[in-house]
N, CA, C and O atoms as CSV, one atom per row, in Angstrom:
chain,resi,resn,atom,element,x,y,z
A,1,UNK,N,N,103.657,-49.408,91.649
A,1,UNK,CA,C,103.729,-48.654,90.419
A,1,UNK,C,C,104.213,-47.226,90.689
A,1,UNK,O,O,104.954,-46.647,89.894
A,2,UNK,N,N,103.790,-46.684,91.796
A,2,UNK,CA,C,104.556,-45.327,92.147
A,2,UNK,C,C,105.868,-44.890,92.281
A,2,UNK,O,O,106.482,-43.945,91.785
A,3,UNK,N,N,106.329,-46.251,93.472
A,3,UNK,CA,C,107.782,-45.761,94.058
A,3,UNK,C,C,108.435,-46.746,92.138
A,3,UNK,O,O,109.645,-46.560,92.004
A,4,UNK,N,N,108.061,-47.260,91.403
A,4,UNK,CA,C,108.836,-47.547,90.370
A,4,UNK,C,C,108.639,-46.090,89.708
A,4,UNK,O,O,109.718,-45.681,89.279
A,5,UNK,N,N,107.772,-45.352,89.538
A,5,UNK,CA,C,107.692,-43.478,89.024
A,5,UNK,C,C,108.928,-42.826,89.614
A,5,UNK,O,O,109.855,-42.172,89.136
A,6,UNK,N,N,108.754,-43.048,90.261
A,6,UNK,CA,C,109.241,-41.982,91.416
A,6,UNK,C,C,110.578,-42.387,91.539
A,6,UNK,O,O,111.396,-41.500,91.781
A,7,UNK,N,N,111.012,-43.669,91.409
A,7,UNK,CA,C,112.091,-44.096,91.751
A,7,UNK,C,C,112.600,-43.813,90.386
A,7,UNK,O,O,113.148,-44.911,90.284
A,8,UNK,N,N,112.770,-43.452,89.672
A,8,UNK,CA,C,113.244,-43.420,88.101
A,8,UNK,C,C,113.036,-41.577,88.464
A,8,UNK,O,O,114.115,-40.986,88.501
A,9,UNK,N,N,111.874,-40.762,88.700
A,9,UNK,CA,C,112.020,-39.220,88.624
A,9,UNK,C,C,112.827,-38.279,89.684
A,9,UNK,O,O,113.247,-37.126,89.593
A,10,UNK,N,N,112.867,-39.175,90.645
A,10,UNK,CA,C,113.405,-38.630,92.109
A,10,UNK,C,C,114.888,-39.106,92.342
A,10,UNK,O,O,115.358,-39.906,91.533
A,11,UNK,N,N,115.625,-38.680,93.358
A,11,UNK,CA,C,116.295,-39.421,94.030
A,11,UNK,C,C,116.430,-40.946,94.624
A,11,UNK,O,O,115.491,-41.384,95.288
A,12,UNK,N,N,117.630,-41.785,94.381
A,12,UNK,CA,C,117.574,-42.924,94.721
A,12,UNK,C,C,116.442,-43.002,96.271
A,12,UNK,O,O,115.307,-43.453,96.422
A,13,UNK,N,N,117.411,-42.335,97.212
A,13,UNK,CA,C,116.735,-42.465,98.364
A,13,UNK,C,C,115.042,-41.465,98.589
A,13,UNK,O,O,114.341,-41.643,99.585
A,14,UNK,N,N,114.777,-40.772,97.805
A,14,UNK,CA,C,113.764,-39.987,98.310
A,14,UNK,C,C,112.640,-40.445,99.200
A,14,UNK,O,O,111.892,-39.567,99.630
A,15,UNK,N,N,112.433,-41.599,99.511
A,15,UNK,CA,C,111.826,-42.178,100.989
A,15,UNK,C,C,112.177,-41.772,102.216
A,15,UNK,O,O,111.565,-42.172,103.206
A,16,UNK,N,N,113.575,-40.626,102.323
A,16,UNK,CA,C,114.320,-39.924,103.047
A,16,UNK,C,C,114.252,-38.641,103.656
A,16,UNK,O,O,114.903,-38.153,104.580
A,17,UNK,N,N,112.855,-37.963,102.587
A,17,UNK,CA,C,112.777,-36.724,102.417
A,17,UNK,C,C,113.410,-35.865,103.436
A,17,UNK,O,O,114.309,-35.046,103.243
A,18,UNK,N,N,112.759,-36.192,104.665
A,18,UNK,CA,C,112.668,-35.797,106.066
A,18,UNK,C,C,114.330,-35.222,106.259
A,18,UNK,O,O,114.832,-34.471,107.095
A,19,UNK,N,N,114.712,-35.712,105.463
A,19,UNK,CA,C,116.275,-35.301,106.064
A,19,UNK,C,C,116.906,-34.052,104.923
A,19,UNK,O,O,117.657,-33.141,105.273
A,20,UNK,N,N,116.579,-34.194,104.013
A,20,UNK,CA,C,116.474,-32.906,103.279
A,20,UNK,C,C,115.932,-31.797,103.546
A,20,UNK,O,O,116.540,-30.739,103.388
A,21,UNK,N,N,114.524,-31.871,104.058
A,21,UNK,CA,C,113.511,-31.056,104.170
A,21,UNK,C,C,113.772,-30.350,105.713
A,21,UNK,O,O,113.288,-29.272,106.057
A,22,UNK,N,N,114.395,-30.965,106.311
A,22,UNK,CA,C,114.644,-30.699,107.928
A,22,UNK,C,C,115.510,-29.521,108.068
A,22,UNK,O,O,115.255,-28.719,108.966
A,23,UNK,N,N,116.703,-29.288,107.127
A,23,UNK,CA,C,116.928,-27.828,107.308
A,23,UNK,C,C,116.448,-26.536,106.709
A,23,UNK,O,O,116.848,-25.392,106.929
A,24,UNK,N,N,115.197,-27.104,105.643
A,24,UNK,CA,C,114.425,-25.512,105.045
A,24,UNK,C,C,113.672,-25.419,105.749
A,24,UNK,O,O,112.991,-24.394,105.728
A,25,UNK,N,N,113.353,-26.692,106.965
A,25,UNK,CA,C,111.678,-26.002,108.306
A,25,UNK,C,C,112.807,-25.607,108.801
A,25,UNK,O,O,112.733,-24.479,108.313
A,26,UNK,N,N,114.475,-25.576,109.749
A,26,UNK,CA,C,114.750,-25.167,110.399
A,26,UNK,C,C,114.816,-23.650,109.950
A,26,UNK,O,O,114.334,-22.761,110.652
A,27,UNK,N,N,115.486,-23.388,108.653
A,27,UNK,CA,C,115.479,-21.937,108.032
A,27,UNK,C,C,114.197,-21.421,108.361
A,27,UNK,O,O,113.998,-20.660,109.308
A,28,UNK,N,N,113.128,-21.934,107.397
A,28,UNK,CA,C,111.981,-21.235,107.811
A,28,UNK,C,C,111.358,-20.886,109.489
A,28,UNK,O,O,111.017,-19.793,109.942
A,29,UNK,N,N,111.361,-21.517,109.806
A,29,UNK,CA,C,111.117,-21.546,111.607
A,29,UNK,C,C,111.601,-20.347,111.797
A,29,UNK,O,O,110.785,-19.476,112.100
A,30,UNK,N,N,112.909,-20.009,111.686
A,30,UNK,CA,C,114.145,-18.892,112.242
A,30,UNK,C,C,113.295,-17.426,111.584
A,30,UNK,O,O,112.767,-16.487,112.178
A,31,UNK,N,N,113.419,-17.676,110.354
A,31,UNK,CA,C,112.937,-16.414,109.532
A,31,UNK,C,C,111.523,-15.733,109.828
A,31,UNK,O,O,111.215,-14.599,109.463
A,32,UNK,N,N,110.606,-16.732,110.646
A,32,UNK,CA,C,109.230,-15.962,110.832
A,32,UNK,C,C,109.462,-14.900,111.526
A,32,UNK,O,O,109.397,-13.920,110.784
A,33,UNK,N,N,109.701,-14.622,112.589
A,33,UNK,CA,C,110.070,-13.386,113.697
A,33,UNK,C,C,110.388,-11.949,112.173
A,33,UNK,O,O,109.745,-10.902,112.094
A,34,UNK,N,N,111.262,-12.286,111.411
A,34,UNK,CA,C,111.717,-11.553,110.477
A,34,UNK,C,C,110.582,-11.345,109.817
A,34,UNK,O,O,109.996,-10.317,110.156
A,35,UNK,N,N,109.904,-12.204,108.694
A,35,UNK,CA,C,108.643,-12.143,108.282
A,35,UNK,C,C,107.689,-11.495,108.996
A,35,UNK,O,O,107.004,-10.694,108.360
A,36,UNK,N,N,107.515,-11.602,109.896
A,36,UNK,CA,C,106.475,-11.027,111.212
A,36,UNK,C,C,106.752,-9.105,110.628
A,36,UNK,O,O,105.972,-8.458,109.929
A,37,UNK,N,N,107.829,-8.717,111.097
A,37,UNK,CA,C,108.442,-7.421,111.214
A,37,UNK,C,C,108.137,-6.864,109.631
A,37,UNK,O,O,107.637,-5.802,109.259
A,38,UNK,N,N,108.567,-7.844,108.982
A,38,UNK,CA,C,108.161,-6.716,107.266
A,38,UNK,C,C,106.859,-7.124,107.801
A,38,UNK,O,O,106.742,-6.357,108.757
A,39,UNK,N,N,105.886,-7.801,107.781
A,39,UNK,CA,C,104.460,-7.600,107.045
A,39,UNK,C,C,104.258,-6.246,107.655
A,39,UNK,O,O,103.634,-5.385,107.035
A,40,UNK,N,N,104.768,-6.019,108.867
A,40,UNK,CA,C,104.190,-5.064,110.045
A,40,UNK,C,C,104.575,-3.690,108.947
A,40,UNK,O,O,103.707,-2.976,108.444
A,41,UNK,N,N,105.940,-3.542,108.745
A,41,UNK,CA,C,106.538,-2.210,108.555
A,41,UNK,C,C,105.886,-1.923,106.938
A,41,UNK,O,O,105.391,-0.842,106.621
A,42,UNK,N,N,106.020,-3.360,105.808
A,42,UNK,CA,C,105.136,-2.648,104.302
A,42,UNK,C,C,103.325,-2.880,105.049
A,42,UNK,O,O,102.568,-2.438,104.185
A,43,UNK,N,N,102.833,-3.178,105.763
A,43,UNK,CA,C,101.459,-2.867,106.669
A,43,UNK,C,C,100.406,-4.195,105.656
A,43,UNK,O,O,99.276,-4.238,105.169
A,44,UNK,N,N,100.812,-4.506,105.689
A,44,UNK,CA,C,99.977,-5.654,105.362
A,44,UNK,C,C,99.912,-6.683,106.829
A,44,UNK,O,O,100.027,-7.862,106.494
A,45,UNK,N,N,99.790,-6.549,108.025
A,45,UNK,CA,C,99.205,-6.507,108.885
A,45,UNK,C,C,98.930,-4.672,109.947
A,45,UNK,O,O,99.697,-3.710,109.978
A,46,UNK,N,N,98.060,-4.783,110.395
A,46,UNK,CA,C,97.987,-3.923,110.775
A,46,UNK,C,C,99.056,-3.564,112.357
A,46,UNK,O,O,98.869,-4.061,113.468
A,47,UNK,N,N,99.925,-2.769,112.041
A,47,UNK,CA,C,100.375,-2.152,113.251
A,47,UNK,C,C,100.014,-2.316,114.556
A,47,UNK,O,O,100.796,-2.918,115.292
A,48,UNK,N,N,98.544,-1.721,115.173
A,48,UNK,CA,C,97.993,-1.498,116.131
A,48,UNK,C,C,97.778,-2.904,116.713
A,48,UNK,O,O,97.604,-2.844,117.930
A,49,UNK,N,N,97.739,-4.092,116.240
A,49,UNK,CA,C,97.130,-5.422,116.466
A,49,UNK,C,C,98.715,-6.079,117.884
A,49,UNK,O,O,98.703,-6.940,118.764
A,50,UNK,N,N,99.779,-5.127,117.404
A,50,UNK,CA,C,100.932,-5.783,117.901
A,50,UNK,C,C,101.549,-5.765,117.278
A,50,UNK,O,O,101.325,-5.275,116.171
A,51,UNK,N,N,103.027,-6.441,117.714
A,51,UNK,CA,C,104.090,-6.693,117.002
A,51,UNK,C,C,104.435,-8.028,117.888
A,51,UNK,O,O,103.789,-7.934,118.932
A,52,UNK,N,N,105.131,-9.119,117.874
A,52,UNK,CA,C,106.115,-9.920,118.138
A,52,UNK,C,C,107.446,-9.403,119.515
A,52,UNK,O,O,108.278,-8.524,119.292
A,53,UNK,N,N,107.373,-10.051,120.650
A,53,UNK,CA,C,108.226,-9.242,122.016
A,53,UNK,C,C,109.208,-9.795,121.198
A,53,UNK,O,O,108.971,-10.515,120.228
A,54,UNK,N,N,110.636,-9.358,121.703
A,54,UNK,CA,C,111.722,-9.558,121.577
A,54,UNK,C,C,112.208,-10.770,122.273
A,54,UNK,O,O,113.302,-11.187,121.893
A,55,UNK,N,N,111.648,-11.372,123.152
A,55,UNK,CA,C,111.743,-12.233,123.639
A,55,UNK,C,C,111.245,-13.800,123.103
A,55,UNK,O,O,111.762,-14.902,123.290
A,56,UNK,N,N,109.788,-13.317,122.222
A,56,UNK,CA,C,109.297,-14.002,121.899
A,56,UNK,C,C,110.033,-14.428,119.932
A,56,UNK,O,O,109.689,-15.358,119.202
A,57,UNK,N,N,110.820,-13.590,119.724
A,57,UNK,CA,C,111.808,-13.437,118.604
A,57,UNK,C,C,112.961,-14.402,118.601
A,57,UNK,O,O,113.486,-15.133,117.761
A,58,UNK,N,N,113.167,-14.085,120.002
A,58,UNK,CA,C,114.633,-14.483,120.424
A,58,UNK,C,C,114.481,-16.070,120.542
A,58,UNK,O,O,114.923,-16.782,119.640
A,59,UNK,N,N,113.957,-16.526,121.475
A,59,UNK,CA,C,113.544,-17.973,121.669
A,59,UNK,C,C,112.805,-18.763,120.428
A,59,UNK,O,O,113.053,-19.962,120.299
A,60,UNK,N,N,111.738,-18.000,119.347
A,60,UNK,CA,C,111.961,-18.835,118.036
A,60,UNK,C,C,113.547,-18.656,117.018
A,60,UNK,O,O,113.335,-18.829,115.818
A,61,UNK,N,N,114.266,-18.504,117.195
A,61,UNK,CA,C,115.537,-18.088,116.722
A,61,UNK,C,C,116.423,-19.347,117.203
A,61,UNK,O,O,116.915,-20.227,116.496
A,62,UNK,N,N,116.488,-19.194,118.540
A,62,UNK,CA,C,117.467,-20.412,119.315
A,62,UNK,C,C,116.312,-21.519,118.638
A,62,UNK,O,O,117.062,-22.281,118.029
A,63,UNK,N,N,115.329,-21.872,118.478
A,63,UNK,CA,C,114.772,-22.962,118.438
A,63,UNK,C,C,115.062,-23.112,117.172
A,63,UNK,O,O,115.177,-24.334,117.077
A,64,UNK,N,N,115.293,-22.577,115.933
A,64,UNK,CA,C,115.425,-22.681,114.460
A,64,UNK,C,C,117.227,-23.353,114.848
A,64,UNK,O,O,117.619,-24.420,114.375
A,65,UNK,N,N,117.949,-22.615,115.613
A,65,UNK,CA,C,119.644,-22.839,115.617
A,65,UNK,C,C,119.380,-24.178,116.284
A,65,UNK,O,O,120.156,-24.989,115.777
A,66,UNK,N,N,118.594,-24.776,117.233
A,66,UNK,CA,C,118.800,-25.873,117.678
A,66,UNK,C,C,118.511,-27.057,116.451
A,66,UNK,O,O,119.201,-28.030,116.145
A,67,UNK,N,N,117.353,-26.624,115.943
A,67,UNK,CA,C,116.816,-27.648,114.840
A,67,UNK,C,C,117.898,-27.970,113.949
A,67,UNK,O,O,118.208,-29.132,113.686
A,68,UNK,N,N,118.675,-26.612,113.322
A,68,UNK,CA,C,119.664,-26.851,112.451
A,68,UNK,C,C,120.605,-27.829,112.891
A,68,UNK,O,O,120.703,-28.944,112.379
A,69,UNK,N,N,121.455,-27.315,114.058
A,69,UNK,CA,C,122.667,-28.160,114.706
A,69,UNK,C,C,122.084,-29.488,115.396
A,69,UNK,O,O,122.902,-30.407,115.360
A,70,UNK,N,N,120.833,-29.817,116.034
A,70,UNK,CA,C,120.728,-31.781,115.696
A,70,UNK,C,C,120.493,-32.327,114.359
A,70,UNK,O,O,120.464,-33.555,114.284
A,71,UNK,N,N,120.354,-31.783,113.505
A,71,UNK,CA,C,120.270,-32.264,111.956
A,71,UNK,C,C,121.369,-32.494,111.991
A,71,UNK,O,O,121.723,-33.660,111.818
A,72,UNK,N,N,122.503,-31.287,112.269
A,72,UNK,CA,C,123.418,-31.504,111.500
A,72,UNK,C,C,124.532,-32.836,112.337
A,72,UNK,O,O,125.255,-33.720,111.879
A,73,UNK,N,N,124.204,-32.414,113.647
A,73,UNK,CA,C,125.297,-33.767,114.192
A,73,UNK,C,C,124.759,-34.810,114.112
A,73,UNK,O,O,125.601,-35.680,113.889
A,74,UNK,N,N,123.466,-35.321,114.199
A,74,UNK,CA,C,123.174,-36.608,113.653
A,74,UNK,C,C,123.333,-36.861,111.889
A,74,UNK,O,O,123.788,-37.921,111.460
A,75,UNK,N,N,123.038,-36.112,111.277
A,75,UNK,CA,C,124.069,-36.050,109.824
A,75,UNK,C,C,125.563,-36.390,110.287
A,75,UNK,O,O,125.910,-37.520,109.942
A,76,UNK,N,N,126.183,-35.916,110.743
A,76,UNK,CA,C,127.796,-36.105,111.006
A,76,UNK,C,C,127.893,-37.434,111.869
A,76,UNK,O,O,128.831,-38.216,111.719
A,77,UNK,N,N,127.076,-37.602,112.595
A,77,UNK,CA,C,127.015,-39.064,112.839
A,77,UNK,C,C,126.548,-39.667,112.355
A,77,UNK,O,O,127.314,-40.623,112.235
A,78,UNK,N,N,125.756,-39.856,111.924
A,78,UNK,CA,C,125.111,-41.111,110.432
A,78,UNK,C,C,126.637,-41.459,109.588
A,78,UNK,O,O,127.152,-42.575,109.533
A,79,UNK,N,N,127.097,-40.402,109.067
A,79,UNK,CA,C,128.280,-40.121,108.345
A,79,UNK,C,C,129.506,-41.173,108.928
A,79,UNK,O,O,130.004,-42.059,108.233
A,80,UNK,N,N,129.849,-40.916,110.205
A,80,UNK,CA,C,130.840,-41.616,110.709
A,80,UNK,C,C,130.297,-42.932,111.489
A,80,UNK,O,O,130.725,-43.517,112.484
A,81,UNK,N,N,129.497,-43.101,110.879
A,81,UNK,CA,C,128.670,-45.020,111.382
A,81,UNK,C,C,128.632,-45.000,112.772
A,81,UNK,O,O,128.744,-46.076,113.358
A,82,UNK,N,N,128.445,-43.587,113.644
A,82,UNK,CA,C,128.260,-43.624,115.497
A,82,UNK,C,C,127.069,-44.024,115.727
A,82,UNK,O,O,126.852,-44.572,116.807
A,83,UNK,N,N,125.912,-43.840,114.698
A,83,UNK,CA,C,124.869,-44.233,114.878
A,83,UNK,C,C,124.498,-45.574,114.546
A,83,UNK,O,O,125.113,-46.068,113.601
A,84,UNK,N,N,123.470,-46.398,115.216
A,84,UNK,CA,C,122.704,-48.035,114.629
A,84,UNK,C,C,121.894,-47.402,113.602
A,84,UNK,O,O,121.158,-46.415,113.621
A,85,UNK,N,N,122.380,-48.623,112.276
A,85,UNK,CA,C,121.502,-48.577,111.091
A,85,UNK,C,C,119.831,-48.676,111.463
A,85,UNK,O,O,119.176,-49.568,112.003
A,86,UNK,N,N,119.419,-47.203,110.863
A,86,UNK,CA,C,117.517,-47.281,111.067
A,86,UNK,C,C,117.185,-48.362,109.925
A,86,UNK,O,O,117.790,-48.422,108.854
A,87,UNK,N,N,116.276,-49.091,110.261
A,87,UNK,CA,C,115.612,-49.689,109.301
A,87,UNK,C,C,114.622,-48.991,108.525
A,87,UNK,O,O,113.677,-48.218,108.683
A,88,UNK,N,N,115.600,-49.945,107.104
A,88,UNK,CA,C,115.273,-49.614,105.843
A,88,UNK,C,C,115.937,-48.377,105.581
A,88,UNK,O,O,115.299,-47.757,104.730
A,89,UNK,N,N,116.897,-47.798,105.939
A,89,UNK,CA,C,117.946,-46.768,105.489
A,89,UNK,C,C,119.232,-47.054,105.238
A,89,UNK,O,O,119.944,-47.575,106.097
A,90,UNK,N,N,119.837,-46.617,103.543
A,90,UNK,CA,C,120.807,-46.987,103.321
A,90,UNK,C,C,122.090,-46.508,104.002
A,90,UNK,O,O,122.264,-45.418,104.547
A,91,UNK,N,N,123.070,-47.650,103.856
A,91,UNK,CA,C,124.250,-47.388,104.916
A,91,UNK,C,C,124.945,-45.676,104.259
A,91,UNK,O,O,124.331,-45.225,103.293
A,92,UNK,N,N,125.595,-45.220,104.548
A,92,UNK,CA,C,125.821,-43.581,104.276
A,92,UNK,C,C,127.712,-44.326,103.824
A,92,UNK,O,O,128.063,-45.321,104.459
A,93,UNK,N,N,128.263,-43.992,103.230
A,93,UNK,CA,C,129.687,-44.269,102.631
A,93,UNK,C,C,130.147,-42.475,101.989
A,93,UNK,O,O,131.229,-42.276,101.436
């Protein structure tokens, strides 16, 4: 009775989510380091507690760019049929 809801309010595929949703965690992931820095500077954390190394900035950053770019080449391969059909996922045309 649900996926007949859902299947009528949502997207054909929305059993898929994961693949939609996979580049707003990669965005978000990237942007905390940033987030981190305003709370600090409008002080809604306190200053003195720390800040975030530059190092420790840098490496969640590459990890947000990595997340993005395997989304995206396994997207580009799904796309060009390089990949074996996952079960229960529709063929991509």
């Amino acid at each position: 009775m649900v996926t007949k809801i859902l299947d009528k309010v949502l997207v054909d595929d929305w059993r898929q989510f994961y693949k939609f949703i996979s580049m707003w965690a990669a965005l978000a992931v990237g942007l905390l380091p940033t987030i981190l820095q305003l709370a600090i500077e409008y002080q809604i954390i306190d200053p003195s507690q720390g800040s975030m190394s530059e190092l420790s900035a840098d490496l969640i950053r590459y990890l947000a760019f990595a997340m993005a770019v395997g989304r995206l080449v396994r997207q580009t391969a799904q796309a060009q049929n390089l990949l074996p059909e996952e079960e229960g996922e529709p063929q991509v045309q």
